[in-house]
C-alpha positions as CSV (number, residue, x, y, z in Angstrom):
1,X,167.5,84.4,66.3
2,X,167.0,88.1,66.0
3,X,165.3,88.1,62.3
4,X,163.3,84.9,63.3
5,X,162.4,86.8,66.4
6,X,161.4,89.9,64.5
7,X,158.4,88.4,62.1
8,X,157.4,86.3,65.7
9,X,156.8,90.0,67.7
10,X,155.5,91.5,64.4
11,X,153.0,88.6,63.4
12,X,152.5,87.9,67.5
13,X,151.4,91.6,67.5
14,X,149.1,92.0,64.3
15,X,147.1,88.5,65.4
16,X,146.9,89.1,69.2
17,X,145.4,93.1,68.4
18,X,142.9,91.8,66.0
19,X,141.4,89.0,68.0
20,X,141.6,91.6,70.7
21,X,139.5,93.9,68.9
22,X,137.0,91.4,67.2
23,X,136.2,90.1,70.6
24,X,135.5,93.6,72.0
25,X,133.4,94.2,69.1
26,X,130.8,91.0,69.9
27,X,131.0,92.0,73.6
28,X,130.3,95.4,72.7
29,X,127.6,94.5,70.1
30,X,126.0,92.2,73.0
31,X,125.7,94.9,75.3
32,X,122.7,97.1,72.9
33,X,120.2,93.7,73.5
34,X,120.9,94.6,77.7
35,X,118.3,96.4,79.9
36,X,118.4,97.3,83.5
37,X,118.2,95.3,86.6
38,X,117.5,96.0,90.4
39,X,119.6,98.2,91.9
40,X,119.7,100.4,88.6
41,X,115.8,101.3,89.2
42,X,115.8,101.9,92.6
43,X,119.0,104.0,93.3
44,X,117.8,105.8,89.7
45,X,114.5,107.0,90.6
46,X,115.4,110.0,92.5
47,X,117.5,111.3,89.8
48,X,114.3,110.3,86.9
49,X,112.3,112.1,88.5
50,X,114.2,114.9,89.2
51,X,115.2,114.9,85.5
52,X,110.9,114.8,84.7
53,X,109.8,117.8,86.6
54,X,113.4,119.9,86.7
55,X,116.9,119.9,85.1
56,X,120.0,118.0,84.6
57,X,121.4,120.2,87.6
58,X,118.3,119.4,89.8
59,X,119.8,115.5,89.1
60,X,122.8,116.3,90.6
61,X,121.4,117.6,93.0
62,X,119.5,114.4,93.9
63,X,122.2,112.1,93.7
64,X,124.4,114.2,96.4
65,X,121.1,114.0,98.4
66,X,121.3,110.0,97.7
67,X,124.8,109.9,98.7
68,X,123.8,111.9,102.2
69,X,120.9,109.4,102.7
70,X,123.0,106.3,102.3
71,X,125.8,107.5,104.1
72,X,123.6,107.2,107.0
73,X,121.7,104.1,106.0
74,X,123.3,101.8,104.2
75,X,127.1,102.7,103.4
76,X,130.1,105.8,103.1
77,X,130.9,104.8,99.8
78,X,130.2,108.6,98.4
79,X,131.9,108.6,94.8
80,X,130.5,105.3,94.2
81,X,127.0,106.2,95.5
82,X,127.2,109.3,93.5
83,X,127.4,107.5,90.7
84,X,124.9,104.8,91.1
85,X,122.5,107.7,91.6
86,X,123.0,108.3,88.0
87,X,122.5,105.0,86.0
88,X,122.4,105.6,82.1
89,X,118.7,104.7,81.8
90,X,117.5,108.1,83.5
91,X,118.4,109.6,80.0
92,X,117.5,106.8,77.9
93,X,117.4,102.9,77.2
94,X,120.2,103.6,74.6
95,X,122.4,104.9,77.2
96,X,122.2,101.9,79.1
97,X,122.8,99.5,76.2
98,X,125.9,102.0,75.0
99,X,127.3,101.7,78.7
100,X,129.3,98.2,78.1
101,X,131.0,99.8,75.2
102,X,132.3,102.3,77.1
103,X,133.5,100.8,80.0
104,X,134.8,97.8,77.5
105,X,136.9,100.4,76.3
106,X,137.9,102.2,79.2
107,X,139.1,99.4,80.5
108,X,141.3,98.7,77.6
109,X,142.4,102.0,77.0
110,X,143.6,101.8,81.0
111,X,145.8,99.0,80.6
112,X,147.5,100.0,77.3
113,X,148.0,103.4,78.7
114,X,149.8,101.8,82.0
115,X,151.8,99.4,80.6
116,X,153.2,101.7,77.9
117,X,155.7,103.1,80.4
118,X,156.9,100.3,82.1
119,X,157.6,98.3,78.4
120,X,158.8,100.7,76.4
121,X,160.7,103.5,78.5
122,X,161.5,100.8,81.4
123,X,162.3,98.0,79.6
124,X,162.8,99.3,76.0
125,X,160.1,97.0,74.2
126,X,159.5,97.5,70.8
127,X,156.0,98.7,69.8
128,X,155.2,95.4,68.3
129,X,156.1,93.9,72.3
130,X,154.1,96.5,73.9
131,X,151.3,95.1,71.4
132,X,151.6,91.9,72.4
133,X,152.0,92.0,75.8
134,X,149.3,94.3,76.6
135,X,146.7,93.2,73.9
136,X,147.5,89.5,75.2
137,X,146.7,90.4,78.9
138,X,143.3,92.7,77.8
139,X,141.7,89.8,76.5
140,X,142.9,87.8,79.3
141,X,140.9,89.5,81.8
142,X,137.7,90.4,79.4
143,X,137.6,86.5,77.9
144,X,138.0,85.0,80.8
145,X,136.1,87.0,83.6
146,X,134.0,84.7,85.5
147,X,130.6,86.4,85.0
148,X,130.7,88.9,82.7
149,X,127.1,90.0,83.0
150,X,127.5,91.1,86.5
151,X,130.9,92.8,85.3
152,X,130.6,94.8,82.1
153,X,126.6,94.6,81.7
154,X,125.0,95.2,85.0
155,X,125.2,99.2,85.6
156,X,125.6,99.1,89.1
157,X,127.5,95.9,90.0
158,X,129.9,97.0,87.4
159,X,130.7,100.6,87.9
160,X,131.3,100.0,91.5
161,X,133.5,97.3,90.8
162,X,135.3,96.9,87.6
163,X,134.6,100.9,86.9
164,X,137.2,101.7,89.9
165,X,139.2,98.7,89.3
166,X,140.0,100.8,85.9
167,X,140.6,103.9,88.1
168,X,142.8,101.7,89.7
169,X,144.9,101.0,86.7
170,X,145.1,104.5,85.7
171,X,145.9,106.1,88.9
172,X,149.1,103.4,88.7
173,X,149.8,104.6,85.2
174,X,149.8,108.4,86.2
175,X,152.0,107.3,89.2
176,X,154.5,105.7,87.1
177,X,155.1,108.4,84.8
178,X,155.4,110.4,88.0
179,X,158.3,108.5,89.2
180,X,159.9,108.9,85.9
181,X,158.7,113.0,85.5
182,X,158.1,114.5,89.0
183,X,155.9,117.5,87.3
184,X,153.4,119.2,89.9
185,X,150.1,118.5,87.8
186,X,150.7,114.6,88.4
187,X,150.8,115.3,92.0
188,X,147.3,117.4,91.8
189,X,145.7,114.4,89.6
190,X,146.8,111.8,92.2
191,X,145.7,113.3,95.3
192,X,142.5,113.6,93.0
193,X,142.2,110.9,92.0
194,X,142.8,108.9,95.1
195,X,140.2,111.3,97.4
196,X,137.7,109.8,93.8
197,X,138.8,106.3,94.3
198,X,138.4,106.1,98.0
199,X,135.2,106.4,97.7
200,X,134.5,103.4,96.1
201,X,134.7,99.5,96.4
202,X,137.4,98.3,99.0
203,X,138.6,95.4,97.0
204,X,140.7,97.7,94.5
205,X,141.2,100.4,97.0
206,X,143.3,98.4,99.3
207,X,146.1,97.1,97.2
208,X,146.5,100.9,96.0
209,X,147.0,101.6,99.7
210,X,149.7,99.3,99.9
211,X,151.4,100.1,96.4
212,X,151.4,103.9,97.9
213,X,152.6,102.8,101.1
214,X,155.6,100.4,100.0
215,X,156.5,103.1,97.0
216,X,156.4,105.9,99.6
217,X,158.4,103.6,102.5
218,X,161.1,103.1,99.2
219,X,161.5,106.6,98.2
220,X,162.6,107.1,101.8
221,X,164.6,104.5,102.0
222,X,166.5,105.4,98.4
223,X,166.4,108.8,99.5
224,X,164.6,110.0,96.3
225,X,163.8,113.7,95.3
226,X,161.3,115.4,98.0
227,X,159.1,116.3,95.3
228,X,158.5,112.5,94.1
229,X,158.0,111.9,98.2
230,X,155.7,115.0,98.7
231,X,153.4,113.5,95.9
232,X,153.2,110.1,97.3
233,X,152.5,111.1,100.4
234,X,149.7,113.1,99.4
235,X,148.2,110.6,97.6
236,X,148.4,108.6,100.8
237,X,146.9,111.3,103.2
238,X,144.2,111.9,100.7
239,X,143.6,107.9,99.8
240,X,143.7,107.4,103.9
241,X,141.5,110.5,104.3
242,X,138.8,109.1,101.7
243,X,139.0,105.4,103.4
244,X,138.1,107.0,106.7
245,X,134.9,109.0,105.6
246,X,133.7,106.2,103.9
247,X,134.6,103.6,106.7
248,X,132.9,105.5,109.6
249,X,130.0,105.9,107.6
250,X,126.9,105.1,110.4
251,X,125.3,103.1,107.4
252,X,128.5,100.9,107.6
253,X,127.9,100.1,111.2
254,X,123.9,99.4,110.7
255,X,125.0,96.7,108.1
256,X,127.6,95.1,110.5
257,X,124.9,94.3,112.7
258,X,123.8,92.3,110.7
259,X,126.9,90.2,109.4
260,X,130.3,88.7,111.2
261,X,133.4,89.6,111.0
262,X,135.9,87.1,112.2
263,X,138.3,90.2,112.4
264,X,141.8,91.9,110.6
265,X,143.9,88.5,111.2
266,X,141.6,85.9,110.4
267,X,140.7,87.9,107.3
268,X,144.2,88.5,106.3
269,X,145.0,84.5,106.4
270,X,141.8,83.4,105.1
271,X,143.0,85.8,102.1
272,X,145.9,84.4,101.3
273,X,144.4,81.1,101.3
274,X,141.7,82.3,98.6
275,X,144.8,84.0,96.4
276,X,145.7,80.3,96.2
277,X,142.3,79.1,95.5
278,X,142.4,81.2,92.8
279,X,145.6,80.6,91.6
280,X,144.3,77.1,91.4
281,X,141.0,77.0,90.4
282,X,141.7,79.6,87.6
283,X,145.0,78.1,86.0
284,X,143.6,77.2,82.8
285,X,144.1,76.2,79.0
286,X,144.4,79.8,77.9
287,X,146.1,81.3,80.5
288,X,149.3,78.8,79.5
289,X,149.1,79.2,76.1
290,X,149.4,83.2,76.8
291,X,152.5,82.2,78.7
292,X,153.5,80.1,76.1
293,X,153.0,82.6,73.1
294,X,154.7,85.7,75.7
295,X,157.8,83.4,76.5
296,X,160.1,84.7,73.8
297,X,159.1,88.4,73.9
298,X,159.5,88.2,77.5
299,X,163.4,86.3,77.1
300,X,164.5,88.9,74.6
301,X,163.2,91.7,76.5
302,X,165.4,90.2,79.7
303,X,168.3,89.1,77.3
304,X,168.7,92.9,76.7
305,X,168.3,94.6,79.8
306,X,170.6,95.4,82.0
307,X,168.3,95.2,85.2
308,X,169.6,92.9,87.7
309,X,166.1,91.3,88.7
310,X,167.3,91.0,92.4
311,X,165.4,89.0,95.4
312,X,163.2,87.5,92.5
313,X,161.3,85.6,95.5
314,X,160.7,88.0,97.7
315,X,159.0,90.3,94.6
316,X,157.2,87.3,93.5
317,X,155.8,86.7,97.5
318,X,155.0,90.6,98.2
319,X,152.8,90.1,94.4
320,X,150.7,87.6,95.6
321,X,150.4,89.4,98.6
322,X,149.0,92.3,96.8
323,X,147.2,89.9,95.3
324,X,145.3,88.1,98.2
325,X,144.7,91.6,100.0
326,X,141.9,92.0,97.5
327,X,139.6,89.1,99.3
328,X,140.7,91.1,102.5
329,X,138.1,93.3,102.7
330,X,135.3,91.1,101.6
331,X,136.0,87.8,104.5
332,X,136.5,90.9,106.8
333,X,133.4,92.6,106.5
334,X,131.0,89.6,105.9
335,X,133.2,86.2,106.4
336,X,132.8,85.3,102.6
337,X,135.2,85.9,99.8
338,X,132.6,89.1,98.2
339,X,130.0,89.1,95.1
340,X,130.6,87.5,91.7
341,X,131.3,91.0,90.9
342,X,134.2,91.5,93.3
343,X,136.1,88.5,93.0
344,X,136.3,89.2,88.7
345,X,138.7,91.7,90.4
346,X,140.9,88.9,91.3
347,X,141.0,87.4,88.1
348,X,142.4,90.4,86.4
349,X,145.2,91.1,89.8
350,X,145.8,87.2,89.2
351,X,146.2,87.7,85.2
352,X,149.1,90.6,85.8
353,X,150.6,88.5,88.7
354,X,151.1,85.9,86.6
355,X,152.3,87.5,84.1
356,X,154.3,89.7,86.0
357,X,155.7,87.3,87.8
358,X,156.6,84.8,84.8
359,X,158.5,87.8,83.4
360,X,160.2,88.7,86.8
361,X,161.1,85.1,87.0
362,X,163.0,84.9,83.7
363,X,164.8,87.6,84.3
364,X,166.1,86.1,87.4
365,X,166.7,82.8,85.8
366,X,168.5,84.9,82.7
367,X,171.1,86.5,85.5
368,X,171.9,83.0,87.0
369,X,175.5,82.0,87.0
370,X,176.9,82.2,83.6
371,X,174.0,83.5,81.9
372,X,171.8,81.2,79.6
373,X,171.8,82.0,76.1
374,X,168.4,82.9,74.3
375,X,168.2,79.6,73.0
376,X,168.5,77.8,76.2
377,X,166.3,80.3,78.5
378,X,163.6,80.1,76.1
379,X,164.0,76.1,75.9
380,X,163.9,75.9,80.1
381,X,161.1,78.6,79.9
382,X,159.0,76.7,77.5
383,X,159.1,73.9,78.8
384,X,158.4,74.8,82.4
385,X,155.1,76.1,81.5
386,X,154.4,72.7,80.0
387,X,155.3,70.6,82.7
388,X,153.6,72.7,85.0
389,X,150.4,73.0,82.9
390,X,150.2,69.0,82.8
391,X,150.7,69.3,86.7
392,X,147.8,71.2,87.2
393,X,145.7,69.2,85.5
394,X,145.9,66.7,88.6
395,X,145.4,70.0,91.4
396,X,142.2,71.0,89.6
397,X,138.7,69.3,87.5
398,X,139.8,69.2,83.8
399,X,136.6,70.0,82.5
400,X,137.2,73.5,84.0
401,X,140.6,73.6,82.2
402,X,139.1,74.4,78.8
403,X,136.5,77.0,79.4
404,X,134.5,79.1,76.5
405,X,136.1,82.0,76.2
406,X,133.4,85.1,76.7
407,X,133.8,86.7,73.4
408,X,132.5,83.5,71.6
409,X,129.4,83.3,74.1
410,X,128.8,86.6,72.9
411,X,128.9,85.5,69.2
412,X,126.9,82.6,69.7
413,X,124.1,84.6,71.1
414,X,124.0,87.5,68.5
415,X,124.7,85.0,65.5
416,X,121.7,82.5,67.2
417,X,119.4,85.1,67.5
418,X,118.8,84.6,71.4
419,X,119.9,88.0,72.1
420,X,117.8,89.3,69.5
421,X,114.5,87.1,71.3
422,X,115.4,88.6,74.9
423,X,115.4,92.0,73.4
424,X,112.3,91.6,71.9
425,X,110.5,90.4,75.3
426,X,112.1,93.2,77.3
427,X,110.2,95.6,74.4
428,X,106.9,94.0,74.9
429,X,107.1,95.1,78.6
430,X,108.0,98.5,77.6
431,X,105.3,98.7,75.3
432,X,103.3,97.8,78.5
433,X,104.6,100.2,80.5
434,X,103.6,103.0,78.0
435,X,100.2,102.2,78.4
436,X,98.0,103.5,81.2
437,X,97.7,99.9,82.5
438,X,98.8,101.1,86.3
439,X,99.0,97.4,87.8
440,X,100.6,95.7,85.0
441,X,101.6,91.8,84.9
442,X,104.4,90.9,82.7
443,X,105.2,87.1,80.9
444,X,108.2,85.7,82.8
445,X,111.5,86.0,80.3
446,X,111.8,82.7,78.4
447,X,114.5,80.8,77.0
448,X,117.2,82.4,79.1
449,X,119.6,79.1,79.6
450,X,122.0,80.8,77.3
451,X,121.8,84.0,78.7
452,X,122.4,83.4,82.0
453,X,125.3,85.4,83.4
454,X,125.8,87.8,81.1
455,X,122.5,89.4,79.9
456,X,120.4,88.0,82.2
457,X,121.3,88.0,85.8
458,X,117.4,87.7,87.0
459,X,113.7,89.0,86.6
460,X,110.9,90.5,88.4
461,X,108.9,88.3,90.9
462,X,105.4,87.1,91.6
463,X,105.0,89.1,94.6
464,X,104.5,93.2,94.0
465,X,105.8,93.6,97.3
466,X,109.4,92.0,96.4
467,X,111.6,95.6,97.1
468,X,113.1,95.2,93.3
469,X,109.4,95.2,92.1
470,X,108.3,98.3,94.0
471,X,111.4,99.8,92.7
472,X,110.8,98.9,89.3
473,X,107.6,99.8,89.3
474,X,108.6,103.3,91.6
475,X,110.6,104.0,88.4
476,X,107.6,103.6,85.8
477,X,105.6,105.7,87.6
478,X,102.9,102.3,88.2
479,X,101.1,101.3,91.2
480,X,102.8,98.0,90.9
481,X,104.6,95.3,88.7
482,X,104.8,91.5,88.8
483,X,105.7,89.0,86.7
484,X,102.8,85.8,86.2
């Protein structure tokens, strides 16, 4: 099996990496026909303007300003608000329309550069099965997303959510290699890092609290070096430390006025129950033929490790718990499983739960008894993913088993020319807007069916009093904007 095996991982590796990279390229390609959208112009202005009549410095100025003023107003998110105080478009429509390639690629770059340690220096993987593995999952999460407008396109639904969701995966990565190299500037970069990522969206901030808080209750309990449990417990102090300035925040408690919480226990089981939702509602064609296609990298890399892949249920529950915690903060705050935005969060945690636990799984299966040859595990493995597949098809609508994978979408769009016809409306309003016209009216966009979700995610209204038109038209320096 092992030369068989070989040109499998080799070819496995070459095909999955190219149609990893040709996808990112259409998605990457879509993003320079995208444009702006409501929240960019209005948290964007004071930093424009700024920009107009001072200095880059002078913008940084306004956006700590804007994170004092919605600290008190609307929310204690202060990274996160820093940020969204500084959209792309302040320094140019191109900026805005290069931001999906960059975040495509940092979010890319952040699961290659996790998973590096943990299959090749963990579990020896060959380059080829690093490849695999990791390219397989990347596309995964970017093909699949449920609404990839709001998640790659849109400045500032994305940065605060898939932006430090990608944190996220690189504060894990730096943690990992400091559990495997204790060296002092990992500890600085963590505590960094997590004081940064506390100040952003709950949903990815909360299952870091509990990987800090299980790693640091297990280097206790294994009595591990000081060092490694100094640096995990400053992580902790600072993530905690973060959570509470942004939690206290007076514009938190104005908002929960408005909304109703049916408090921490009620959250926490309506939580689980969405991770099964999820699990569910998301188990489609693609996702098994990943498994499929990872079964035999996944048996070999088992077959020769001597890892004993102990209380393989237990792992796989406290996953899925990880997992769920991530609608937690969401049903807590508001009663309601979050924003398009925040629950694409839970489709990548659900893609490396399920392939985390499909490997975890095998291993415990290989370690059974008298161990199972290759031959037979891989059989058993196989086939298990088929049965179960075929099962699911009576749990779930099968016209949502076989969805269009995002990366097409994009291709149609470019290659049809739509893109190209919704660029070309958003310049005629620009072309508007340079003139002195100070009231200006603008065509509602047409033949947007195809766009929906991903470039287009909604429009100006009728009414110049709508608070995304006065922001808009704030940001153009008009007296007011509308759409006929």
């Amino acid at each position: 099996m092992k030369k068989p095996l070989s040109i499998y991982e080799k070819t496995l590796a070459y095909v999955s990496l190219s149609i990893l990279v040709i996808s990112l390229i259409f998605l990457m390609a879509l993003g320079f026909y995208n444009h702006p959208l409501g929240d960019d112009y209005y948290y964007g202005w004071y930093a424009k303007n700024a920009l107009d009549n001072g200095s880059f410095f002078n913008a940084l100025k306004e956006a700590c300003i804007g994170v004092s003023r919605q600290y008190y107003r609307w929310q204690g998110t202060y990274s996160a608000m820093f940020l969204m105080h500084l959209p792309p478009h302040i320094f140019s429509d191109f900026c805005y329309k290069l931001y999906p390639s960059i975040l495509l690629t940092l979010f890319t770059l952040s699961f290659f550069y996790t998973l590096k340690p943990v299959l090749m220096d963990l579990l020896k993987a060959t380059v080829q099965e690093y490849i695999s593995i990791t390219s397989i999952i990347v596309f995964l999460c970017i093909a699949q997303v449920p609404l990839m407008g709001e998640t790659f396109y849109w400045f500032n639904g994305s940065m605060y959510y898939t932006g430090y969701f990608v944190l996220s995966i690189f504060f894990l990565g730096v943690l990992i290699r400091f559990f495997m190299d204790s060296k002092t500037h990992r500890i600085v970069s963590l505590s960094l890092m997590a004081i940064f990522i506390a100040g952003g969206n709950y949903v990815s901030l909360l299952p870091l609290l509990i990987i800090l808080a299980l790693s640091l209750a297990f280097l206790i309990f294994k009595k591990k070096s000081k060092k490694q449990i100094l640096g995990v417990s400053l992580s902790l102090v600072c993530m905690l430390a973060g959570l509470a300035v942004s939690a206290l925040a007076p514009g938190n408690k104005l908002r929960a006025e408005e909304t109703y919480s049916p408090g921490a226990v009620k959250a926490i089981l309506k939580s689980l129950r969405q991770g099964l939702s999820y699990l569910r509602g998301w188990s489609n064609v693609w996702l098994f033929v990943a498994l499929l296609l990872l079964a035999p990298i996944f048996v070999s890399l088992v077959k020769r490790n001597t890892y004993n892949f102990k209380y393989s249920i237990l792992i796989c529950i406290l996953a899925f718990g990880i997992f769920s915690s991530m609608s937690t903060p969401p049903f807590y705050a508001q009663n309601n499983g979050g924003a398009a935005r925040a629950f694409d969060l839970s489709w990548y945690a659900m893609v490396l739960l399920v392939a985390g636990g499909f490997f975890y799984i095998i291993g415990a299966l290989s370690k059974f008894k008298d161990a199972l040859s290759f031959k037979k595990l891989l059989i058993i493995t196989e086939s298990a993913v088929a049965i179960l597949f075929v099962l699911m098809l009576f749990v779930r609508p099968i016209k949502e088993t076989y969805v269009k994978l995002n990366p097409i979408t994009a291709a149609e769009l470019i290659l049809n020319g739509d893109a190209t016809r919704y660029d070309a409306q958003w310049k005629e309003r620009k072309e508007i807007l340079a003139s002195e016209e100070m009231n200006p009216v603008f065509d509602r966009y047409k033949d947007t069916d195809s766009l929906r979700y991903i470039l287009y995610l909604g429009d100006l209204e009728d009414n110049p009093t709508n608070f995304n038109n006065e922001a808009f038209a704030l940001f153009y320096e008009k007296e007011s904007v509308c759409v006929k």
